[in-house]
DSSP file (Angstrom, degrees, kcal/mol; ACC not computed):
  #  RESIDUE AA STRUCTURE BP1 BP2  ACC     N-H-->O    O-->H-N    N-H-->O    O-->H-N    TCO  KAPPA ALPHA  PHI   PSI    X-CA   Y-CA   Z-CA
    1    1 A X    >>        0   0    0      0, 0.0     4,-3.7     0, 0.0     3,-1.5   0.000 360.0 360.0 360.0 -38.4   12.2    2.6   18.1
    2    2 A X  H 3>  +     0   0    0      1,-0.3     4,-2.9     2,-0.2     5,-0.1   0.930 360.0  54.1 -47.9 -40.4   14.6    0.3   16.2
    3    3 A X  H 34 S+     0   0    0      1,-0.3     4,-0.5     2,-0.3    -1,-0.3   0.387 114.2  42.5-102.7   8.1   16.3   -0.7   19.1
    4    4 A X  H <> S+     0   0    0     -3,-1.5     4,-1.5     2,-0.1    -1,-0.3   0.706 109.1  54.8 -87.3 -48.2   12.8   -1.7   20.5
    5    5 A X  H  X S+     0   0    0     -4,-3.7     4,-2.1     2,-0.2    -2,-0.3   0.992 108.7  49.8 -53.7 -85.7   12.1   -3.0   17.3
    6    6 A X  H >X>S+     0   0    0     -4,-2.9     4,-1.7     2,-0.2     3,-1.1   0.887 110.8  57.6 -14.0 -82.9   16.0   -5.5   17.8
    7    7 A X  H 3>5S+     0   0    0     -4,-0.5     4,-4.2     1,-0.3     5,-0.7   0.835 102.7  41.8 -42.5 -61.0   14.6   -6.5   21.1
    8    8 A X  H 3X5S+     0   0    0     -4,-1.5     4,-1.4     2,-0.2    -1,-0.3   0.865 115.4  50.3 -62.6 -22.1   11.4   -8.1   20.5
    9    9 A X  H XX5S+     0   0    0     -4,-2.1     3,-1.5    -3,-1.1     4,-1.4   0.981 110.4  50.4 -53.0 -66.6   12.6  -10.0   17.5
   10   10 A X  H 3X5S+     0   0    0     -4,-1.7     4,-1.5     1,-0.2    -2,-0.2   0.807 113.5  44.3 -48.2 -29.5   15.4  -11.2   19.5
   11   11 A X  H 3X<S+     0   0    0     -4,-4.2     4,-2.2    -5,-0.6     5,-0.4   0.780 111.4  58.6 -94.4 -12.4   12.8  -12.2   22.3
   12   12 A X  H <X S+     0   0    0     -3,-1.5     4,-1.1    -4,-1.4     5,-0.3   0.953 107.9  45.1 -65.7 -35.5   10.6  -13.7   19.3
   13   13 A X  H  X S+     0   0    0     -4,-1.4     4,-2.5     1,-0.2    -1,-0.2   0.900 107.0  58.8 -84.1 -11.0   13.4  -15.9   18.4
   14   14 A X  H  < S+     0   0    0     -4,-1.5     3,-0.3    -5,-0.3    -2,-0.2   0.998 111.0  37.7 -56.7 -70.3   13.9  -16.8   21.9
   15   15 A X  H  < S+     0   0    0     -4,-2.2    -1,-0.2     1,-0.3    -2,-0.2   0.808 116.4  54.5 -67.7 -18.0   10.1  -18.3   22.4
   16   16 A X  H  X S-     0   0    0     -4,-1.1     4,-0.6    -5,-0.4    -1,-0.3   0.948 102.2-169.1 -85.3 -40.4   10.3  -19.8   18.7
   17   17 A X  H >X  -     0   0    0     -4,-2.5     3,-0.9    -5,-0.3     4,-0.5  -0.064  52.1 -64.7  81.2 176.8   13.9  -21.7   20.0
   18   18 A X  H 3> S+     0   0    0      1,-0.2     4,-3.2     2,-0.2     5,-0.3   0.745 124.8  87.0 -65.0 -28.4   16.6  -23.4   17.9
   19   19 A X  H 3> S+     0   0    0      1,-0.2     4,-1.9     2,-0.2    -1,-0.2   0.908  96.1  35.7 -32.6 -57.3   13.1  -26.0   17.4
   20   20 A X  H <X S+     0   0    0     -3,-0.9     4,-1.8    -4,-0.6    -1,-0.2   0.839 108.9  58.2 -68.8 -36.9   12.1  -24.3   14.9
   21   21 A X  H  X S+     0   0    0     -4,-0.5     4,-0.8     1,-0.2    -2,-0.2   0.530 116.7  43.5  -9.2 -49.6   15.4  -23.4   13.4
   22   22 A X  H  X S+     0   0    0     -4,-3.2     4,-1.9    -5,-0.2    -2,-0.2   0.813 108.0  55.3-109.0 -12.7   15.7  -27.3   13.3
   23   23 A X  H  X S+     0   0    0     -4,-1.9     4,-2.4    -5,-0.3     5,-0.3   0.882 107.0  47.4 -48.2 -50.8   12.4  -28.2   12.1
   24   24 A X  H  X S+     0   0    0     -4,-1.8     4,-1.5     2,-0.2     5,-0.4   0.865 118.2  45.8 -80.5 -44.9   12.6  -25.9    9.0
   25   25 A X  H  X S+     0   0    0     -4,-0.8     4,-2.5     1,-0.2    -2,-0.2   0.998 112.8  53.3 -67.0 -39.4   16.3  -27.6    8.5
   26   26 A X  H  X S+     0   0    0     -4,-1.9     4,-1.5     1,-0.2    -2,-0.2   0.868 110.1  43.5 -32.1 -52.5   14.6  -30.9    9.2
   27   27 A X  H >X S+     0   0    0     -4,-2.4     4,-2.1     2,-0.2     3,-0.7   0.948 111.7  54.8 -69.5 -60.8   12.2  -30.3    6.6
   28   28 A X  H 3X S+     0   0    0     -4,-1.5     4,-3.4    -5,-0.3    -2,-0.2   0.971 108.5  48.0 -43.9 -46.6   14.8  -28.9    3.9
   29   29 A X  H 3X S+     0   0    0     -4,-2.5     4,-2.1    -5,-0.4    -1,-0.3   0.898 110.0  60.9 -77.5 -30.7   16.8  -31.9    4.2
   30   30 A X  H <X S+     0   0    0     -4,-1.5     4,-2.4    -3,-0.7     5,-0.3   0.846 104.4  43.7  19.9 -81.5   13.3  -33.7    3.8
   31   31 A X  H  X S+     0   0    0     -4,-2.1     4,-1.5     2,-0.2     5,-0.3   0.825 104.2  65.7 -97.0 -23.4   12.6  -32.4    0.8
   32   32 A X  H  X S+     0   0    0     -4,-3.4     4,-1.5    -5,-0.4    -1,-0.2   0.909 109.0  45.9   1.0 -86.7   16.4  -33.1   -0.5
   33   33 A X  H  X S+     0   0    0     -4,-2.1     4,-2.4     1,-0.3    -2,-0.2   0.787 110.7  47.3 -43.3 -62.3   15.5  -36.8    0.0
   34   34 A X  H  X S+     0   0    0     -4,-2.4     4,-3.5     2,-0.2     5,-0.3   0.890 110.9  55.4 -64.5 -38.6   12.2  -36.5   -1.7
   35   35 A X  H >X S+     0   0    0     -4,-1.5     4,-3.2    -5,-0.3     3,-1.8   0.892 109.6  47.9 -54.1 -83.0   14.2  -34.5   -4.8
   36   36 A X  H 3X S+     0   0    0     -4,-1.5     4,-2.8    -5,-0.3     5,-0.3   0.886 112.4  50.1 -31.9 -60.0   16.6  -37.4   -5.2
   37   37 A X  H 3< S+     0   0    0     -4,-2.4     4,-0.4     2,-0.3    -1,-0.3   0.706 106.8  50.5 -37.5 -33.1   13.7  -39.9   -5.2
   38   38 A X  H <X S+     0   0    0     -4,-3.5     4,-4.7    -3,-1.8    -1,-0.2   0.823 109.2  50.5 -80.8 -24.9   12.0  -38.3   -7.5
   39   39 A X  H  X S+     0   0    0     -4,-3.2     4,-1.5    -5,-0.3    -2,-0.3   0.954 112.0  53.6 -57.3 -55.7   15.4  -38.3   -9.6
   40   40 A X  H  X S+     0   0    0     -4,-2.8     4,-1.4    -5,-0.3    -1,-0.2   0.760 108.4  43.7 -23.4 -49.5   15.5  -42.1   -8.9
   41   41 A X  H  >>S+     0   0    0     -4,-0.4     4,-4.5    -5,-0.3     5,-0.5   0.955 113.8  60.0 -77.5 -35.0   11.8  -42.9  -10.2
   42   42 A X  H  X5S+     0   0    0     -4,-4.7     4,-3.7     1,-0.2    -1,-0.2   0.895 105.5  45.8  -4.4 -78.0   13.0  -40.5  -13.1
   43   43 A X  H  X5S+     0   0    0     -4,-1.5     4,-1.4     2,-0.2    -1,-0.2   0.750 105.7  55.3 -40.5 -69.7   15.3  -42.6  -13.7
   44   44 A X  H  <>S+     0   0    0     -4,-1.4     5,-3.5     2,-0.2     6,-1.6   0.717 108.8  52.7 -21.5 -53.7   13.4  -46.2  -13.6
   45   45 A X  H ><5S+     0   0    0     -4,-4.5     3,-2.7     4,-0.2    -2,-0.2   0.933 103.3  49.6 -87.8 -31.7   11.1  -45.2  -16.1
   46   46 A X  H 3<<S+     0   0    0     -4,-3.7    -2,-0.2    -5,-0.5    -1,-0.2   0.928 108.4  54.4 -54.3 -39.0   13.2  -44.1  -18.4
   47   47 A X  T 3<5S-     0   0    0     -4,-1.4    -1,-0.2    -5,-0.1    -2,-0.2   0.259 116.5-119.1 -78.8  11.3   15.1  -47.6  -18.0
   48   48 A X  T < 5S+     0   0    0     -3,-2.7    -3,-0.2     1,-0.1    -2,-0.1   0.750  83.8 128.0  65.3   5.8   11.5  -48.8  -18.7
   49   49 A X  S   <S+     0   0    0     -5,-3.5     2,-0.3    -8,-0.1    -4,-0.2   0.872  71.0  47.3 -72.0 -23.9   11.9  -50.5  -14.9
   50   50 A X  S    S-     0   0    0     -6,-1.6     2,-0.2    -9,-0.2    -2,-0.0  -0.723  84.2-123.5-112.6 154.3    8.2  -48.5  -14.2
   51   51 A X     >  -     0   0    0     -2,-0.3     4,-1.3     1,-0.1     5,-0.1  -0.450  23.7-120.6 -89.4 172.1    5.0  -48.3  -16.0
   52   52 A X  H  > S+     0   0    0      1,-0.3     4,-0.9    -2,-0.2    -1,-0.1   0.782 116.2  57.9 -88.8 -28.5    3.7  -45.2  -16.9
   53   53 A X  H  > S+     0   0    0      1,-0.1     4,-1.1     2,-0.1    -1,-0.3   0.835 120.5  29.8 -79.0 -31.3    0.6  -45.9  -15.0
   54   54 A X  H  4 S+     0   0    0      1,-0.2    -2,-0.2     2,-0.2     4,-0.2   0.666 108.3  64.7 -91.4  -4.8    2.9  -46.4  -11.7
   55   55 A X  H  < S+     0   0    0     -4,-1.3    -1,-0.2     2,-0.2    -3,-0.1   0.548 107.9  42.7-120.1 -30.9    5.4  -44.4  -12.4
   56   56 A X  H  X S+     0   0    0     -4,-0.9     4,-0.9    -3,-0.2    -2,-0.2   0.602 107.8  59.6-105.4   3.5    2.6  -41.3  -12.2
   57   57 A X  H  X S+     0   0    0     -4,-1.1     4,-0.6     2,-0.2    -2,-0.2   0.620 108.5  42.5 -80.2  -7.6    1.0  -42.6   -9.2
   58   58 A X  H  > S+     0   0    0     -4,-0.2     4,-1.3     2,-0.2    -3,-0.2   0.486 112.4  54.1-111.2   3.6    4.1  -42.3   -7.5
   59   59 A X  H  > S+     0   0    0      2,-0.2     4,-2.4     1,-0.1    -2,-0.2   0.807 109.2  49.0 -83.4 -34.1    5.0  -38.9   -9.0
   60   60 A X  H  X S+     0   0    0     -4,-0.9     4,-2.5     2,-0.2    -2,-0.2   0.893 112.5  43.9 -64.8 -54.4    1.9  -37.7   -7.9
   61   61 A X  H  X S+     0   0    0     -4,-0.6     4,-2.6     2,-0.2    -2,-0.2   0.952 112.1  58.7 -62.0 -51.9    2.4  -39.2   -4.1
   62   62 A X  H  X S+     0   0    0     -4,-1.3     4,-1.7     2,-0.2    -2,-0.2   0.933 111.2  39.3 -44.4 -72.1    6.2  -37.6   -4.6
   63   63 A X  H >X S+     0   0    0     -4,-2.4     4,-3.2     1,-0.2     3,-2.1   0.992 109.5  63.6 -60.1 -60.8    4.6  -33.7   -5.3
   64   64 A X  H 3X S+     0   0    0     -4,-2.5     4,-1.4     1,-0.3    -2,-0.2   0.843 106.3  37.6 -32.9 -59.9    2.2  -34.1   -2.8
   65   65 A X  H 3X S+     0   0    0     -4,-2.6     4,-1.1     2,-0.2    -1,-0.3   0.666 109.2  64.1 -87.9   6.3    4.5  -34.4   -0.1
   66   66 A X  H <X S+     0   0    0     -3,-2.1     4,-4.1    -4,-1.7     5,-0.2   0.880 104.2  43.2 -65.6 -59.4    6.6  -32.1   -1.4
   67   67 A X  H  X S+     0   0    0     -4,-3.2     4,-1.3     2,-0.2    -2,-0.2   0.760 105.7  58.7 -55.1 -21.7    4.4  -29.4   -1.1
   68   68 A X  H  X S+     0   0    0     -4,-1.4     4,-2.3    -5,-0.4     5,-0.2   0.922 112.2  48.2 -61.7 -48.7    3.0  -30.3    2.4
   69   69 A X  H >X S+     0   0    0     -4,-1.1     4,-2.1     1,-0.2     3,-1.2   0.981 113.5  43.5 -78.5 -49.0    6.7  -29.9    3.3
   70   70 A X  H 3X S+     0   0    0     -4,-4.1     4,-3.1     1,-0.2    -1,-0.2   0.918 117.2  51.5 -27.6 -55.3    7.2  -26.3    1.3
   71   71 A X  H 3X S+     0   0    0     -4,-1.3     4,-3.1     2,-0.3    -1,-0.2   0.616 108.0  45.6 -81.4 -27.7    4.0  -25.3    2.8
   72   72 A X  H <X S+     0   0    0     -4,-2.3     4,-1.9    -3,-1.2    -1,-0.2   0.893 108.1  60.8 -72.1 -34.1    4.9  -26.2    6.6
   73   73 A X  H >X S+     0   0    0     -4,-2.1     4,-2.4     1,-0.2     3,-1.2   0.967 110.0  40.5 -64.5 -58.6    8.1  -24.5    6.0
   74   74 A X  H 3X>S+     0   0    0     -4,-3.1     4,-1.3     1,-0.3     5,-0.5   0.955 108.6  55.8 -37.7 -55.9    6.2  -21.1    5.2
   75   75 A X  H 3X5S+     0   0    0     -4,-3.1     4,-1.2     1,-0.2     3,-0.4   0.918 106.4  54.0 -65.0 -14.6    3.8  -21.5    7.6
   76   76 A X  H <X5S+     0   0    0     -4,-1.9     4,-1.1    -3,-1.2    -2,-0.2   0.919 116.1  40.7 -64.1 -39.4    6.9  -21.8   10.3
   77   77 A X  H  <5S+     0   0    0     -4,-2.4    -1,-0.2     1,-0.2    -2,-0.2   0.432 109.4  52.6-115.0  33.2    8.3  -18.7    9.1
   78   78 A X  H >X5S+     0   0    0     -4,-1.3     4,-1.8    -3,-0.4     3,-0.6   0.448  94.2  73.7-110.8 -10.1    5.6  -16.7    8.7
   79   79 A X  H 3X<S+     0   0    0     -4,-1.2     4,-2.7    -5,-0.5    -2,-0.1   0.970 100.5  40.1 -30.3 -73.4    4.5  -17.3   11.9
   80   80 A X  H 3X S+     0   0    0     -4,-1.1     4,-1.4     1,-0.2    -1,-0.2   0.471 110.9  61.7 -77.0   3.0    7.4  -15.1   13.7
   81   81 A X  H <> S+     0   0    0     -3,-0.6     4,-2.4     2,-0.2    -2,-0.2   0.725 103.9  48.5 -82.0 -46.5    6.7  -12.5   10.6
   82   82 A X  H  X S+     0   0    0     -4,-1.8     4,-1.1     2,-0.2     5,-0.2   0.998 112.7  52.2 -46.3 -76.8    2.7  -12.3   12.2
   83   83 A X  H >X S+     0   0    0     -4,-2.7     3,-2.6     2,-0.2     4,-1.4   0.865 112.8  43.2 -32.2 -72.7    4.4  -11.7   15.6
   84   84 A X  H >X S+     0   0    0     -4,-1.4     4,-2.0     1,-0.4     3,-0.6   0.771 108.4  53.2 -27.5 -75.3    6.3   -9.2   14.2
   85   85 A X  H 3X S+     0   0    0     -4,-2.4     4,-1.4     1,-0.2    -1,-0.4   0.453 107.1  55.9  -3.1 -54.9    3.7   -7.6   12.4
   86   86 A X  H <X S+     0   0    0     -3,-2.6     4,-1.0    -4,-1.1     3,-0.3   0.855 105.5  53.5-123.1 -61.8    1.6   -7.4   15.6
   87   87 A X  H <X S+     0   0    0     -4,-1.4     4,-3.2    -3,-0.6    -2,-0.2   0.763  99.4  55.2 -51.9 -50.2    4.1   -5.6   17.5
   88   88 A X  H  < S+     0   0    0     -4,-2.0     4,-0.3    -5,-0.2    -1,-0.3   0.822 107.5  50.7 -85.5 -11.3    4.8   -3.0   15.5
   89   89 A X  H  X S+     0   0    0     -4,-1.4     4,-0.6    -3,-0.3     3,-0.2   0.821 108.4  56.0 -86.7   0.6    1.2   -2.0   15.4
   90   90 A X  H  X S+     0   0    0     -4,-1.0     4,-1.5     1,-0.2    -2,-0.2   0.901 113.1  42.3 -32.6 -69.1    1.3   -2.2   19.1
   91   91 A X  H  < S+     0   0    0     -4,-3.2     4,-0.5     2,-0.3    -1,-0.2   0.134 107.7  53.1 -54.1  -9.0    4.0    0.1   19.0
   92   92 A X  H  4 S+     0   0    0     -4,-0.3    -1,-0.2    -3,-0.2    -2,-0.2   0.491 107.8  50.2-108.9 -21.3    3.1    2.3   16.8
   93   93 A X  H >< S+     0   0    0     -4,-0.6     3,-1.9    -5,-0.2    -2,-0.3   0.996 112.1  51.5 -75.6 -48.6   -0.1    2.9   18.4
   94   94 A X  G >< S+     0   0    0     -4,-1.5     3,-2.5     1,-0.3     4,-0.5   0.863  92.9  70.9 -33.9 -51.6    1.9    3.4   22.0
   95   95 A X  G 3  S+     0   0    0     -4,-0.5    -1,-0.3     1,-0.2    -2,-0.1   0.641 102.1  46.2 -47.4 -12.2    4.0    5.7   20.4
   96   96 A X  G X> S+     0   0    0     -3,-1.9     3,-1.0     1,-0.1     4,-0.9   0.635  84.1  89.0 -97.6 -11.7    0.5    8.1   20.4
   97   97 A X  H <> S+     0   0    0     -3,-2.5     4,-1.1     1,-0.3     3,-0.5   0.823  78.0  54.8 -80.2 -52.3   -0.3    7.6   23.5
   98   98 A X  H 34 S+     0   0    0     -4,-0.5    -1,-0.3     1,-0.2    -2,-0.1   0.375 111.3  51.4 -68.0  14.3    1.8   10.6   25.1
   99   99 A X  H <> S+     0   0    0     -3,-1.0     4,-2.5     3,-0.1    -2,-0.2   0.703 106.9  47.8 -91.4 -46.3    0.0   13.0   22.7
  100  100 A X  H  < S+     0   0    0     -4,-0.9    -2,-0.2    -3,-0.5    -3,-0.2   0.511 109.6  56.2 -74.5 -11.4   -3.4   11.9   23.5
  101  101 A X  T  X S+     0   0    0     -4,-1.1     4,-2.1    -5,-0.2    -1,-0.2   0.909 106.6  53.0 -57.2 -48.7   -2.3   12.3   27.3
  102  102 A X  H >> S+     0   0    0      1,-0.3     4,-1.7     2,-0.2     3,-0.8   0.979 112.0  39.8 -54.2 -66.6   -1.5   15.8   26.4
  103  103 A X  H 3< S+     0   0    0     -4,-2.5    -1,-0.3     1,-0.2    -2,-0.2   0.399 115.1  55.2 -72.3  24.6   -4.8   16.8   24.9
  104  104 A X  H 34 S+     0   0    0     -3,-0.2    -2,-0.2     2,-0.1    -1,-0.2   0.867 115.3  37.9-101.7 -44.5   -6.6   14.7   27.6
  105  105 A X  H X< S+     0   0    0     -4,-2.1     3,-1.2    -3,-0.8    -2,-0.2   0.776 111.9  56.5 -64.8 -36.2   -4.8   16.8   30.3
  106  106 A X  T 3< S+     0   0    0     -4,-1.7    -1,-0.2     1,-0.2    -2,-0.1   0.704 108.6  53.0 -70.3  -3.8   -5.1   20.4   28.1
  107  107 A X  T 3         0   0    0      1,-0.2    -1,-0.2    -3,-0.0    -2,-0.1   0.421 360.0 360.0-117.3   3.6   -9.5   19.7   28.1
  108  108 A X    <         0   0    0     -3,-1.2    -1,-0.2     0, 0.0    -2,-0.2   0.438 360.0 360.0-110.5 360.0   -9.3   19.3   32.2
């Protein structure tokens, strides 16, 4: 069953493609940027360059899209975790199937 198990992951990452693989780096490097930025505004206000009133409206805008970006990243890789998931109760129900055959054949 493992090596049943190997194969459909392998054909899961196949249909997901290097896309995803570069989305979810896409996104990491994303939220890099956004890290540094936020180190920037940090930065500004301390030097008294920002008001306090602007200085949490853009902190606010700043988390916000951090989290969108956290939160896409999950749902990309929980995605092929679902798949997974799906398979092996597929499979584990198949795996019953020549038993119930048996008693289907012993009652005829």
């Amino acid at each position: 069953m493992s090596s049943v198990r190997k194969l459909y992951c392998q054909h899961i990452a196949e249909i997901n493609g290097p896309d995803r693989d570069e989305e979810i780096a896409r996104l990491q490097h994303q939220i890099s940027l956004l890290q540094a930025e936020e180190a920037d505004l940090a930065r500004l206000f301390l030097q008294k360059q920002l008001s306090q009133e602007t200085y949490d409206e853009l902190l606010q805008e700043w988390q916000s899209k951090l989290k969108h970006k956290h939160k896409t990243i999950e749902q990309l890789q929980q995605e092929a975790v679902v798949y997974i998931d799906d398979l092996e109760a597929a499979i584990a129900l198949l795996s019953g199937a020549p038993i119930l055959f048996a008693r289907l054949n012993r009652r005829k």
